[in-house]
C-alpha positions as a Markdown table, in Angstrom:
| # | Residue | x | y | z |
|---|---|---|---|---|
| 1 | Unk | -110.2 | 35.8 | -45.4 |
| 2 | Unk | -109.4 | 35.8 | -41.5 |
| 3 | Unk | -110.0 | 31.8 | -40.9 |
| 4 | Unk | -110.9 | 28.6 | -43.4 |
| 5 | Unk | -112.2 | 25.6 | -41.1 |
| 6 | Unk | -110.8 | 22.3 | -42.6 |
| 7 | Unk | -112.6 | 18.6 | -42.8 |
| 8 | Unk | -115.5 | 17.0 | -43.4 |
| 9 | Unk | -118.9 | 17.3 | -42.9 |
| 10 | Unk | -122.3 | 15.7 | -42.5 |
| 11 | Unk | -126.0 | 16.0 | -42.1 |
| 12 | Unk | -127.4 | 15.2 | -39.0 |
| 13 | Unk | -130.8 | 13.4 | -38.3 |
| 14 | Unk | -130.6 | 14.4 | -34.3 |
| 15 | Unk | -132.9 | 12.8 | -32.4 |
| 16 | Unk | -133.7 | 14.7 | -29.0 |
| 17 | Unk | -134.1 | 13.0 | -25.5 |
| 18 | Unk | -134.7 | 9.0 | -25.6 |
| 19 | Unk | -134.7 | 6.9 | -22.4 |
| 20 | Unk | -131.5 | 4.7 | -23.7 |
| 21 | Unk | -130.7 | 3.6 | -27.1 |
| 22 | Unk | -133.1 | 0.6 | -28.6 |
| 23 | Unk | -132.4 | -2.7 | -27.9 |
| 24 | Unk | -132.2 | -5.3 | -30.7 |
| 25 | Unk | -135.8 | -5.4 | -32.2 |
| 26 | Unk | -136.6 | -2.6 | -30.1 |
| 27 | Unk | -138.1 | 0.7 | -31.4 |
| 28 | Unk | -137.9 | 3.6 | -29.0 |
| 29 | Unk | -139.6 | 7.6 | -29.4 |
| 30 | Unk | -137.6 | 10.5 | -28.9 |
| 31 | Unk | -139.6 | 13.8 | -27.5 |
| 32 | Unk | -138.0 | 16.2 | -30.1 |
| 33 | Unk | -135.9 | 15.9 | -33.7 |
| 34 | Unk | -134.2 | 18.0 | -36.0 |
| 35 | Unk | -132.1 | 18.5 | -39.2 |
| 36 | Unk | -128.9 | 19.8 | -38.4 |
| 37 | Unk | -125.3 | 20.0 | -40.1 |
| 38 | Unk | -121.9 | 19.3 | -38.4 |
| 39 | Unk | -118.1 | 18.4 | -38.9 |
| 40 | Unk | -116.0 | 21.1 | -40.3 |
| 41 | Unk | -119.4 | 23.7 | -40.8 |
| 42 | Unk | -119.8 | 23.9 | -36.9 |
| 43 | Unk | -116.7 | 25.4 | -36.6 |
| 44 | Unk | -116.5 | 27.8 | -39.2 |
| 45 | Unk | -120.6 | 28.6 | -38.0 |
| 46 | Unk | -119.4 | 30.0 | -34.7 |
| 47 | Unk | -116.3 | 32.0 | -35.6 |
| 48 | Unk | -118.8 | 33.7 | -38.5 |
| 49 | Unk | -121.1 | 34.4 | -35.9 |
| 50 | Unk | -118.4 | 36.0 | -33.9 |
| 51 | Unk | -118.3 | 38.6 | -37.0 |
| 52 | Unk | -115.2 | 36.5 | -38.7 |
| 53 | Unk | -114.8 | 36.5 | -42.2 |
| 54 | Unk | -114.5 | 33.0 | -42.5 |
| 55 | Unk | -114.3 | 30.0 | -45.2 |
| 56 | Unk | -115.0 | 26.4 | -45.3 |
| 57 | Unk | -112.9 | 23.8 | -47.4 |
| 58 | Unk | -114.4 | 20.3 | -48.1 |
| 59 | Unk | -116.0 | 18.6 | -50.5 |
| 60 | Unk | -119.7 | 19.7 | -51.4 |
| 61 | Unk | -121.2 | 16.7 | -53.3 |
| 62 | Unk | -124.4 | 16.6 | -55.6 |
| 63 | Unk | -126.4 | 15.4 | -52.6 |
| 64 | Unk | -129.2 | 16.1 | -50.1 |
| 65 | Unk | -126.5 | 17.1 | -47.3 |
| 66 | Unk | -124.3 | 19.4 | -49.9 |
| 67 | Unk | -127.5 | 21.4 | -50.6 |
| 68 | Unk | -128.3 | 21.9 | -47.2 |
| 69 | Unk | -125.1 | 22.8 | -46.4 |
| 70 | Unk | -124.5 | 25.5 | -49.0 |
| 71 | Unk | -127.6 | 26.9 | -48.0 |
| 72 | Unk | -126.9 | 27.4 | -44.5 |
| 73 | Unk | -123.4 | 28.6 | -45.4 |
| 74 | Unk | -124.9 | 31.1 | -47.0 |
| 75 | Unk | -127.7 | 32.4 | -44.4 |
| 76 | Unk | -124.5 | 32.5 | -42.0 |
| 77 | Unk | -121.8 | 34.2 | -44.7 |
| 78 | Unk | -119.6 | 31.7 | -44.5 |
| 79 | Unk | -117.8 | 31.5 | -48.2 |
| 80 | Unk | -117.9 | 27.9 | -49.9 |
| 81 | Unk | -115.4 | 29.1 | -52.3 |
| 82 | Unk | -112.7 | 27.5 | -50.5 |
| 83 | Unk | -114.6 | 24.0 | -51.4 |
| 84 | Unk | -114.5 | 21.8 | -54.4 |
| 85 | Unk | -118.1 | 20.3 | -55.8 |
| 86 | Unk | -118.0 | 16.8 | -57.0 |
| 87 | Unk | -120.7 | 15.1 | -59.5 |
| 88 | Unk | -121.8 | 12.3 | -56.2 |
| 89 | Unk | -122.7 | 11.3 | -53.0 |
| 90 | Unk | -119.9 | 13.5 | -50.9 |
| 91 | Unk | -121.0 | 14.1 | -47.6 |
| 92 | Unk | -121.3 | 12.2 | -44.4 |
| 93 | Unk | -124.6 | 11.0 | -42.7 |
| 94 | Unk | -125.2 | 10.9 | -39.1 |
| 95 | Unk | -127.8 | 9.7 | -37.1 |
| 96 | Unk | -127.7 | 11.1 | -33.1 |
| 97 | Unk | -129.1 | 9.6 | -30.5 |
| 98 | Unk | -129.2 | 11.8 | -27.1 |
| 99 | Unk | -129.6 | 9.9 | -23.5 |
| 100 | Unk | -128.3 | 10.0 | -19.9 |
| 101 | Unk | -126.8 | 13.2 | -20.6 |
| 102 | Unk | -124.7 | 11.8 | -23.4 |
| 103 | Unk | -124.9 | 10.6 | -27.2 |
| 104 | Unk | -124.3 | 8.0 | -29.3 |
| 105 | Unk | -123.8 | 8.1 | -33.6 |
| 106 | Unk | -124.5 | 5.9 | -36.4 |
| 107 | Unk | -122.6 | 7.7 | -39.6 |
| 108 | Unk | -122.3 | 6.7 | -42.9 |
| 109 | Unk | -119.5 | 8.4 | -45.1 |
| 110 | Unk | -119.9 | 8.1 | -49.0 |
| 111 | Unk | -116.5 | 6.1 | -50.3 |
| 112 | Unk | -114.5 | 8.6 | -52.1 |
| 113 | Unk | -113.6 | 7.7 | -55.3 |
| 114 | Unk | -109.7 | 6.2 | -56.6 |
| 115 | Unk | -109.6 | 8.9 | -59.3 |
| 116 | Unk | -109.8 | 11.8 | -57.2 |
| 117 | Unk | -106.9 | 13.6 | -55.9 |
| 118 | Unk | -106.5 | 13.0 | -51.7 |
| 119 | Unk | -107.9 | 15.9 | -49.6 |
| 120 | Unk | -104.5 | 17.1 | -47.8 |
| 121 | Unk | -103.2 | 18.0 | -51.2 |
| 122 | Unk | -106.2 | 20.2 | -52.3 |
| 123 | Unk | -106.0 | 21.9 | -49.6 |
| 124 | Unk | -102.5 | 23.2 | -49.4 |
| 125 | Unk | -103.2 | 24.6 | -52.3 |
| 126 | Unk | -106.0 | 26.5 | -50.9 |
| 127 | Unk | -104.1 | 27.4 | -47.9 |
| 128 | Unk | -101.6 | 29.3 | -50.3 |
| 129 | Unk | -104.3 | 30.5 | -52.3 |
| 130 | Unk | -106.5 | 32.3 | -49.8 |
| 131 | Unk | -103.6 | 32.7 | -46.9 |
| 132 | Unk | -105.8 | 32.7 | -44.2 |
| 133 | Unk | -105.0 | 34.6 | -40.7 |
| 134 | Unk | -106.2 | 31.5 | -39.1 |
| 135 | Unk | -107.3 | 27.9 | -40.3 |
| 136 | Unk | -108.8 | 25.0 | -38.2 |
| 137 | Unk | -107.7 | 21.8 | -38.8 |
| 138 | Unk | -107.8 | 18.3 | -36.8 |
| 139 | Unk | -104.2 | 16.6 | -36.0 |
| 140 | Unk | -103.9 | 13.4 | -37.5 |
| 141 | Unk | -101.7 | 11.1 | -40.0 |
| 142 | Unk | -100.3 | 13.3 | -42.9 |
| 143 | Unk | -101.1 | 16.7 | -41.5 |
| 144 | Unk | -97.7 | 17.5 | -40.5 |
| 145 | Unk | -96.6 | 18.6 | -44.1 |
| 146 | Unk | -100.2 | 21.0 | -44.3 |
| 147 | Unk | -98.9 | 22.5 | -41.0 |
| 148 | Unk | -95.5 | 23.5 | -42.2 |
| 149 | Unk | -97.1 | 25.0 | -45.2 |
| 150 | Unk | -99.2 | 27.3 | -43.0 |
| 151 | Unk | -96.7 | 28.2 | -40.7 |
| 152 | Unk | -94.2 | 29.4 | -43.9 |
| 153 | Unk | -96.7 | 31.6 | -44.8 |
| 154 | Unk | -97.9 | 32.9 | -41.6 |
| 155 | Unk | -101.4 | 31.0 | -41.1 |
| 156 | Unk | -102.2 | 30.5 | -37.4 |
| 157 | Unk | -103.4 | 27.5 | -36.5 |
| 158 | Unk | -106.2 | 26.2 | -33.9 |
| 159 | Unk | -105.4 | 22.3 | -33.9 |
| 160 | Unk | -108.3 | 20.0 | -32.9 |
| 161 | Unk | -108.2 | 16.4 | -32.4 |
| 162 | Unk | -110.6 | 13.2 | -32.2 |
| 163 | Unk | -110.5 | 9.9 | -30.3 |
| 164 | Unk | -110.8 | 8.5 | -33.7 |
| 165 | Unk | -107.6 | 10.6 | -34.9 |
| 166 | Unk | -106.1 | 9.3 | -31.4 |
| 167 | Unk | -106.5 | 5.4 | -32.4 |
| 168 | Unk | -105.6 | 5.6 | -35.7 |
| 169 | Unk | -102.0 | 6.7 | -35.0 |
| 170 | Unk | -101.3 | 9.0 | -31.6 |
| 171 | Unk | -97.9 | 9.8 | -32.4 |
| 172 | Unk | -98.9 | 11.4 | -35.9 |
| 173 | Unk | -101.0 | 13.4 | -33.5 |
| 174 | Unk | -98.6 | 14.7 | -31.3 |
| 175 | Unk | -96.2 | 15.4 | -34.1 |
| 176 | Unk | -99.0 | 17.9 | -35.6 |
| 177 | Unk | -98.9 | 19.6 | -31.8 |
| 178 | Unk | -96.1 | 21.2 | -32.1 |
| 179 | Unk | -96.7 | 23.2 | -35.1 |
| 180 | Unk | -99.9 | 24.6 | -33.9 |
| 181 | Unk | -100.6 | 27.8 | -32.0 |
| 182 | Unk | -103.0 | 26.7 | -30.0 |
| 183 | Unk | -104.4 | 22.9 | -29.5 |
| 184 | Unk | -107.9 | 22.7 | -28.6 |
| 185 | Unk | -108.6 | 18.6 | -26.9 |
| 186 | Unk | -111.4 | 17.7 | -24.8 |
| 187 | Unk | -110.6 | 15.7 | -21.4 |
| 188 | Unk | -111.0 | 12.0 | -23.1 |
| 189 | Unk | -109.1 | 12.8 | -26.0 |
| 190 | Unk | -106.2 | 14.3 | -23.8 |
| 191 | Unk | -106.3 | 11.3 | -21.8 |
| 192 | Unk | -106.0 | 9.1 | -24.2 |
| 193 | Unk | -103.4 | 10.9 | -26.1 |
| 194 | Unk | -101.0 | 11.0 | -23.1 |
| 195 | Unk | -102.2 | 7.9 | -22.0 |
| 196 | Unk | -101.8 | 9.1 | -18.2 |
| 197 | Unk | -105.2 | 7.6 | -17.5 |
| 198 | Unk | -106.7 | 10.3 | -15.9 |
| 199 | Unk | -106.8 | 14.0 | -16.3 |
| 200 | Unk | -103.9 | 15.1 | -13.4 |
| 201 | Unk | -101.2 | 13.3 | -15.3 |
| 202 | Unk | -102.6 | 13.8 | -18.6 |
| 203 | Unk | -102.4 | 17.8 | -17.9 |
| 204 | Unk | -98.7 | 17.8 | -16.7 |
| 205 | Unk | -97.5 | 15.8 | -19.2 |
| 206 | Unk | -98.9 | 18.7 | -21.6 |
| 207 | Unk | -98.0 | 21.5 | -20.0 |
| 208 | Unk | -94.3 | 20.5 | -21.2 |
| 209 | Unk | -95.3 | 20.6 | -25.4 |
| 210 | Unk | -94.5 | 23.9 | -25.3 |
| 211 | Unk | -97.8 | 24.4 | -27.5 |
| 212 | Unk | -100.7 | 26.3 | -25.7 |
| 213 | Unk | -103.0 | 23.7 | -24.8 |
| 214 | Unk | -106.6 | 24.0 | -24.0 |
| 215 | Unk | -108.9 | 21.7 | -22.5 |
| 216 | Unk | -112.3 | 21.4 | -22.9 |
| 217 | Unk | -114.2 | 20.5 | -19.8 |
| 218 | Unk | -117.5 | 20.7 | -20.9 |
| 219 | Unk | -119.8 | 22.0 | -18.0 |
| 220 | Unk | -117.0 | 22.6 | -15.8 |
| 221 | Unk | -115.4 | 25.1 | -18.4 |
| 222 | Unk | -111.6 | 24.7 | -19.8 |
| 223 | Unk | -108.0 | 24.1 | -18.6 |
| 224 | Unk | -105.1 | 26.9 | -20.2 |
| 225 | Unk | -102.3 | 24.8 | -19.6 |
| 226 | Unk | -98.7 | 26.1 | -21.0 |
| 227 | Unk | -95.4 | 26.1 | -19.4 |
| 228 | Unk | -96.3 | 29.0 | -17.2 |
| 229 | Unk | -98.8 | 26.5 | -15.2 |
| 230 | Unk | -102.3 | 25.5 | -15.4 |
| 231 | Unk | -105.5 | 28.2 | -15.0 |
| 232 | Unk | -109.0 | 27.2 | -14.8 |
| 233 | Unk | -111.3 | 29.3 | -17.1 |
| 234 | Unk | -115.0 | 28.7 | -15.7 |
| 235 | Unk | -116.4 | 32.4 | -16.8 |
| 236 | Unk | -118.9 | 32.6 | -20.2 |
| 237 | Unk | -120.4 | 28.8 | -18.8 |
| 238 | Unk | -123.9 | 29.0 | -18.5 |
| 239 | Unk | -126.6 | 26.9 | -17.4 |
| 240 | Unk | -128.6 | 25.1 | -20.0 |
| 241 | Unk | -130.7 | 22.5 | -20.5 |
| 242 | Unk | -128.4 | 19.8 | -22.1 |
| 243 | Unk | -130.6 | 18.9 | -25.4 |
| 244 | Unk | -127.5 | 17.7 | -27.4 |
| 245 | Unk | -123.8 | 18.2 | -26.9 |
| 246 | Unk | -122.9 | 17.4 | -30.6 |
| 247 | Unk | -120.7 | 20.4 | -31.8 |
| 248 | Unk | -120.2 | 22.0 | -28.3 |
| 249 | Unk | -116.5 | 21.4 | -28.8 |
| 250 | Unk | -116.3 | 22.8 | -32.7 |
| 251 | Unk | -118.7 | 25.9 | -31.6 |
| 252 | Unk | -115.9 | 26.5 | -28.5 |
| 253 | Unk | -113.3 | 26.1 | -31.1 |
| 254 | Unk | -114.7 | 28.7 | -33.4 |
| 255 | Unk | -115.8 | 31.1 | -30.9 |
| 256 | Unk | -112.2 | 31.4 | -29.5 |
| 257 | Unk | -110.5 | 31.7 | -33.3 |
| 258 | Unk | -113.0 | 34.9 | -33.5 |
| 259 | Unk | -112.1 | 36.3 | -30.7 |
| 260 | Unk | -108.2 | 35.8 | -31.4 |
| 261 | Unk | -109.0 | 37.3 | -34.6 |
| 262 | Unk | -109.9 | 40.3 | -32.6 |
| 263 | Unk | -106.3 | 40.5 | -30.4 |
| 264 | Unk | -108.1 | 39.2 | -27.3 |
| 265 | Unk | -105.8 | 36.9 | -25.2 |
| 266 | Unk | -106.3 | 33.5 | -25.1 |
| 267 | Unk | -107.1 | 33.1 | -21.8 |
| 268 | Unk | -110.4 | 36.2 | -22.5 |
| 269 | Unk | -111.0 | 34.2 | -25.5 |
| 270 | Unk | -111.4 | 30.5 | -23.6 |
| 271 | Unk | -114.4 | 32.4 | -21.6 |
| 272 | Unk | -116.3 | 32.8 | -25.5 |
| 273 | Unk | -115.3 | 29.3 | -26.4 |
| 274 | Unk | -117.0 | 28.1 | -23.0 |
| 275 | Unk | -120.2 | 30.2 | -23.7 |
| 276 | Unk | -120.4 | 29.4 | -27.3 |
| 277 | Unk | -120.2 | 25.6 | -26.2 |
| 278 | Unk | -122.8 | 25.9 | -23.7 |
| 279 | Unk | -124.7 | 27.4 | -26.0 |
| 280 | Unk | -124.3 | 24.6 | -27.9 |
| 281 | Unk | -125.2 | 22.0 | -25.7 |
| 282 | Unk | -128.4 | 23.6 | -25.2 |
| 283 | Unk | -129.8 | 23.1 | -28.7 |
| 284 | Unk | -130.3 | 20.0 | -31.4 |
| 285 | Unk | -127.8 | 19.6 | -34.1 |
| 286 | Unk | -124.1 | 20.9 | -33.9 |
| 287 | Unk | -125.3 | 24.2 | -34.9 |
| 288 | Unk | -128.9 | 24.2 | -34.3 |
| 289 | Unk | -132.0 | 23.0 | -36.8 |
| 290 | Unk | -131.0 | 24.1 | -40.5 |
| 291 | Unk | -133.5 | 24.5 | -43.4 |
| 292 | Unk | -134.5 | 21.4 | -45.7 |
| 293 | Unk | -136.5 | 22.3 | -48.6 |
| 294 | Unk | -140.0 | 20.6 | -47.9 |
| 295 | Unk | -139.4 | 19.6 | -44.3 |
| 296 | Unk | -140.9 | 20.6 | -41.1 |
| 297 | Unk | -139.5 | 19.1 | -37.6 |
| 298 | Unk | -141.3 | 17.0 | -35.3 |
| 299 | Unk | -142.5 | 19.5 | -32.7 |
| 300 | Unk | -141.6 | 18.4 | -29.0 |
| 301 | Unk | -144.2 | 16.6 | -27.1 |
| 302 | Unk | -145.3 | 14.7 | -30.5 |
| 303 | Unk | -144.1 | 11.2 | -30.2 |
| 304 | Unk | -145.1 | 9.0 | -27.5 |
| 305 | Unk | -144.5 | 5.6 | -26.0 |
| 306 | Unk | -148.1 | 4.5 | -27.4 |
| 307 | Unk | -146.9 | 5.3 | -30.9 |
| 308 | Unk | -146.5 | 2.5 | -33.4 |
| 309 | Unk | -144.9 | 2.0 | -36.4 |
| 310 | Unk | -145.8 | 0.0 | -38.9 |
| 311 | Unk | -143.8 | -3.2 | -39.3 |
């Protein structure tokens, strides 16, 4: 298997374009919606669509969002294998709300049971069952140790991170830095990591972790910034109607693993991470509307500001 993508993942209820997000009592209409999947899946969606044999490792419950997820593993070959199924409620739900260029998320996670056995565990024992070329995994508290265990064995790593990660405990984060091959942040998240408070400072501070570090930009592309200096990577951006960013920076991620895959350099492999991301951004859900048995989407143009809902 050339990469396994790591974490969690949800169902997405994505709603397109709304003027801004309701006010208290206030019910607003968005002009398009669509079922979608994210988390760990967006990821390993892109580097299979690059032509990477890939797998994903969670935890597929016996649930709406586990069934839609499976299927649209399947449709995109991306081996479940890697996963364990549970008897309950596993995976995440998240509601996306897109205005002003931006989003905003309501998400519900399922509580995982006391009896089962914690995540990081399972899957170092899937890293050394499969010994993946790659894996994709988000820094964080406890990751260290899964790290190690891929780097004894020869797994690259493409390290991710979130501003949740960040708050919960930074230095666990940049402990899990230096054991990756290549560290994939967005501006914010570098930011706040380094707490430079803007993006100069933030970059020079992580252009000495001796880890590859590349920074997503969004529109404006990425940063490669190592201890050779800082390049700008604008190529493979393309103009698109923004409809939702969720996933842009997980597509990027996956795009460039498939391309490493491949013994492209990592600054030829930035330019498919910036196209896969714009690509992205330019549709609902972090990779695009997925099949629901029984479900058609709103088409665009059907809600309306003299819609009512019953109350």
């Amino acid at each position: 298997m050339d990469v396994i993508s790591f974490g969690s993942v949800f169902l997405e209820l994505v709603f397109g374009h709304v003027p801004a997000p309701p006010e208290p009592g206030q019910e607003v209409f968005a002009d398009e919606f669509a079922v979608s999947v994210g988390g760990a899946v967006t990821s390993a969606t892109a580097a299979a669509r690059s032509g990477a044999q890939v797998g994903l490792c969670t935890v597929l419950g016996d649930d709406l969002g586990g069934r839609v997820i499976t299927g649209h593993c399947g449709r995109e070959g991306i081996d479940v294998s890697p996963s364990v199924r549970v008897p309950r409620r596993a995976t995440g739900i998240t509601m996306v709300l897109n205005y002003a260029g931006d989003r905003s998320f309501v998400t519900h996670v399922p509580p995982r049971p006391a009896h089962e056995s914690p995540e990081l565990a399972r899957w170092a024992e899937v890293l050394r069952r499969y010994r993946p070329s790659w894996c994709y995994v988000h820094a964080g508290v406890g990751v260290t140790a899964f790290l190690q265990a891929a780097r004894r064995q020869g797994t690259r790593i493409l390290l991710d991170v979130s501003l949740n990660a960040i708050a919960l405990g930074s230095q666990a984060v940049l402990d899990c830095v230096p054991l990756a091959d290549v560290f994939v942040p967005n501006q914010a998240e570098l930011i706040a990591l380094t707490a430079a408070g803007s993006l100069r400072p933030a970059v020079s501070a992580a252009s000495g972790w001796g880890t590859p570090v590349v920074v997503k930009l969004g529109s404006a592309g990425a940063l490669l910034v190592g201890p050779d200096g800082v390049a700008e990577v604008t190529e493979g951006v393309t103009a698109v109607e923004v409809r939702d960013l969720t996933g842009a920076g997980d597509s990027f991620a996956g795009a460039v693993i498939g391309e490493l895959l491949r013994g492209v350099p990592l600054a030829r492999a930035v330019v498919a991470g910036n196209r896969a991301g714009a690509e992205a951004a330019g549709r609902l859900g972090a990779v695009g509307p997925v099949e629901v048995a029984g479900f058609s989407p709103v088409l665009p143009g059907t809600a309306g500001s003299d819609q009512e809902h019953a109350q």
